[in-house]
N, C-alpha and C positions, 0 to 999 in steps of 0.2 A: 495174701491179699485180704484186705476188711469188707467184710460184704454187711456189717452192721450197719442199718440203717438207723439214723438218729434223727428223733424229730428236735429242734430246737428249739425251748421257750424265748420269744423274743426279747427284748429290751420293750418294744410300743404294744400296746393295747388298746384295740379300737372301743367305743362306746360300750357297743353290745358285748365285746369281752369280756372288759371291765362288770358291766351288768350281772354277768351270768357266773364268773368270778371272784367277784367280790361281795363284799358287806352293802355296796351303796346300788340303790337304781339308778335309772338315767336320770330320772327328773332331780334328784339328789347330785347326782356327777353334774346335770348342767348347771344348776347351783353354786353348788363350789366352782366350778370353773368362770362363770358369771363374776362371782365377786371377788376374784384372782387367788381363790383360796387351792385350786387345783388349777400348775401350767398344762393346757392343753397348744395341742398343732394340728394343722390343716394343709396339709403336705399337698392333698388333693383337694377338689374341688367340695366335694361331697362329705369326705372322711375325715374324724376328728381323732387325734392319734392322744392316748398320756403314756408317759413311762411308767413301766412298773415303780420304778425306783419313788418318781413323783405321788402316785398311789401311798405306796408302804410309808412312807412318808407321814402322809397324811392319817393312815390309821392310827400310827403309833403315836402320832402328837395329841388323838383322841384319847390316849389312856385315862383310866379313871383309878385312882386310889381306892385302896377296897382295907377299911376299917376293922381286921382280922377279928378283934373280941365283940365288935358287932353281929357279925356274920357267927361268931360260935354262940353268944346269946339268942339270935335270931334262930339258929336252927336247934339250940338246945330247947328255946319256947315251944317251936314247933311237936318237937318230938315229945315233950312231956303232955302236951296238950291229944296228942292223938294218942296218949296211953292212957290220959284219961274218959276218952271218951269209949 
């Protein structure tokens, strides 16, 4: 007999999840959902549900290119500069 108890992470995540889970606040989440940048649902009356899946989504379309011999200039500036001081 399995007497492991498993909590499930869901598929939906309500606002405040979202919030306290992720990169975005509410006022950012109602944003993107406003200008249909994130599909949100209202299953209930009061609650606003997103998918995780719809979330990650979104962050990863946010990616930023990162300029590698920028970033080794930029930190090689740094570091010379506080050896000089």
């Amino acid at each position: 007999m399995n007497t492991t108890i498993h909590t499930p992470i869901t598929e939906w995540v309500d606002l405040g999840q979202a919030d306290r889970e992720g990169p975005f606040c509410k006022r950012t989440l109602w944003t993107l959902i406003s200008t249909g940048q994130l599909p949100a649902y209202r299953p209930l009356k009061k609650k606003i549900l997103i998918k995780r899946s719809d979330l990650n989504k979104l962050i990863e379309s946010r990616r930023v290119g990162a300029d590698l011999n920028k970033l080794v200039d930029e930190v090689v500036a740094e570091v010379t500069s506080d050896a000089r001081k």
